[in-house]
C-alpha positions as CSV (number, residue, x, y, z in Angstrom):
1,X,9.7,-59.6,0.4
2,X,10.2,-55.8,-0.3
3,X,13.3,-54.9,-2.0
4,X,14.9,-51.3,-1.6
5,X,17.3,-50.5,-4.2
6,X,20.7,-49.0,-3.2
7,X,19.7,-45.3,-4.4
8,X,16.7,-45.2,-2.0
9,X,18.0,-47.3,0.7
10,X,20.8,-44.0,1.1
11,X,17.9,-41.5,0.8
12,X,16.4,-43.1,3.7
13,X,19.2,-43.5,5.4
14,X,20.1,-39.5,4.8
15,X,16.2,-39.0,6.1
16,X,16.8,-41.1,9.0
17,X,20.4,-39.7,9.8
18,X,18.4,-35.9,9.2
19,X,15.4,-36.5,11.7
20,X,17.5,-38.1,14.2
21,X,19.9,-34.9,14.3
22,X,16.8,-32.2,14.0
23,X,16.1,-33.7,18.3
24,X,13.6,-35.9,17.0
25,X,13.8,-39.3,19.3
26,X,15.6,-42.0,17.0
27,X,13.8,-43.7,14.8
28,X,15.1,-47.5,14.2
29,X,12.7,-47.8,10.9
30,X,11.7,-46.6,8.6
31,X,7.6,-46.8,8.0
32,X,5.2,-48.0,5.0
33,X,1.6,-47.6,5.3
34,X,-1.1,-47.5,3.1
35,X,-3.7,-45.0,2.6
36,X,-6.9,-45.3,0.8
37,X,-7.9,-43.0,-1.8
38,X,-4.9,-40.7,-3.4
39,X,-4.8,-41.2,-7.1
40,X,-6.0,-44.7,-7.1
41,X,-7.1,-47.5,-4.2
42,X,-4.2,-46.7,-2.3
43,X,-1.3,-44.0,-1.9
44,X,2.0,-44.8,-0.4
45,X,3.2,-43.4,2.9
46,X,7.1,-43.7,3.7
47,X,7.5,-41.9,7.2
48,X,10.0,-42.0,9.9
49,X,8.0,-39.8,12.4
50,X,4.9,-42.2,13.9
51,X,4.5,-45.3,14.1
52,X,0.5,-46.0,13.0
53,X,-1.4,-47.1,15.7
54,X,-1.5,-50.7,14.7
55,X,-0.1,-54.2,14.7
56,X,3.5,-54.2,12.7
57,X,5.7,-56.4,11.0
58,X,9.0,-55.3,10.8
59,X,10.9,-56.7,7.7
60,X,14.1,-56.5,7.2
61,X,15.5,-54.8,3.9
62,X,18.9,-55.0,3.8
63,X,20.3,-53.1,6.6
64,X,17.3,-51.0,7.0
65,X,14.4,-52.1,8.9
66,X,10.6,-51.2,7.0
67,X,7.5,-51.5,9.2
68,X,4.4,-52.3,7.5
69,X,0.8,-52.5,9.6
70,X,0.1,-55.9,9.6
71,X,-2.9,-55.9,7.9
72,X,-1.2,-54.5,4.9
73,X,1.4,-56.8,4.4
74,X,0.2,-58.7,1.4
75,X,-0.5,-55.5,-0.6
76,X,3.6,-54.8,-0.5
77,X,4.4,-58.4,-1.2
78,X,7.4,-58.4,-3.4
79,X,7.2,-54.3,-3.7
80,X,10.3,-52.4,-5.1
81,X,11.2,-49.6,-3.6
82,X,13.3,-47.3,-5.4
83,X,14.4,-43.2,-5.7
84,X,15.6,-40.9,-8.7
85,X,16.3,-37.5,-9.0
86,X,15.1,-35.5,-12.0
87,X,14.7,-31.8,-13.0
88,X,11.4,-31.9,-10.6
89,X,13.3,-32.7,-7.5
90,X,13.8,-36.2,-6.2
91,X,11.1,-38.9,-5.4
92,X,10.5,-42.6,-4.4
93,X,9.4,-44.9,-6.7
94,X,7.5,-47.6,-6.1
95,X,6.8,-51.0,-8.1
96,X,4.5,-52.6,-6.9
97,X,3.8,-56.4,-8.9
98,X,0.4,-56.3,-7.3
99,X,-1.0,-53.3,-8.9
100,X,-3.5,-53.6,-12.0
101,X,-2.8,-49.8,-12.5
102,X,-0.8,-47.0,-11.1
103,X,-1.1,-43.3,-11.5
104,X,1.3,-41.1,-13.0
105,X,2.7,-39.9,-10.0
106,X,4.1,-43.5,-9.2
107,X,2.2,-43.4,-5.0
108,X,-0.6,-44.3,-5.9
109,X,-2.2,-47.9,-7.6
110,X,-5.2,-50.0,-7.5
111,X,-5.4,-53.9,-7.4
112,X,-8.3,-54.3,-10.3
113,X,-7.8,-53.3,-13.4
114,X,-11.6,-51.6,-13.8
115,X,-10.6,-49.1,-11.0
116,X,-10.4,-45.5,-12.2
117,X,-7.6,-44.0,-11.6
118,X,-6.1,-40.0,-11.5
119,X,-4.3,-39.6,-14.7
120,X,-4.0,-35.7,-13.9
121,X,-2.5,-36.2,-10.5
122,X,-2.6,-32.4,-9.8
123,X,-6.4,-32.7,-9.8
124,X,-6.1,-35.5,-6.7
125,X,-4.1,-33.1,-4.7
126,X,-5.4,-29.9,-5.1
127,X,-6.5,-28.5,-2.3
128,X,-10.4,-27.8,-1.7
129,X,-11.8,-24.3,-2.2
């Protein structure tokens, strides 16, 4: 079961309440995919825009509805979701119980622990020349 603690489940909620009122359709969920490669394995993707073009399960979080490609489910199994403001600008957080490593920039993990991952996540997401 993914949990999402009270300070991220009102920053989605703003998100949601903000694309909703920007003539976007409304969006009943919130999204969670993964995406190989990133930092590590996998990167997080928390969207409200598109649905992936995939099998979901929807689970409910509270009062907040998270839907996860199918396939995918047992890589959030008992994920934390969280979100915290700092001198950078705010972020989520994700914890993730499943993850043998993580990068510093907290989106991105791997499952074994012999994976290598980004420690200078700026070099990940630099853009190619």
């Amino acid at each position: 079961m993914v949990q999402i603690r009270p300070a991220a489940a009102q920053e989605l909620k703003r998100l949601l309440h903000r694309h909703t009122t920007q003539g976007s359709r409304p969006s009943p969920q919130i999204y969670l995919t993964l995406e190989p490669g990133g930092c590590a394995d996998w990167t997080y993707r928390l969207t409200a825009d598109i649905a992936p073009q995939r099998s979901l399960t929807t689970l409910p979080c509270g009062d907040i509805s998270l839907a996860v490609p199918s396939d995918q489910v047992d890589l959030v199994q008992d994920l934390t979701i969280d979100y915290a403001e700092d001198l950078m600008g705010g972020g989520f957080r994700f914890i993730n119980p499943l993850a043998q490593r993580t990068c510093g920039c907290g989106n991105a993990f791997a499952l074994s622990a012999d994976t290598p991952v980004t420690q200078d996540c700026t070099a990940a997401h630099l853009p190619t020349p």
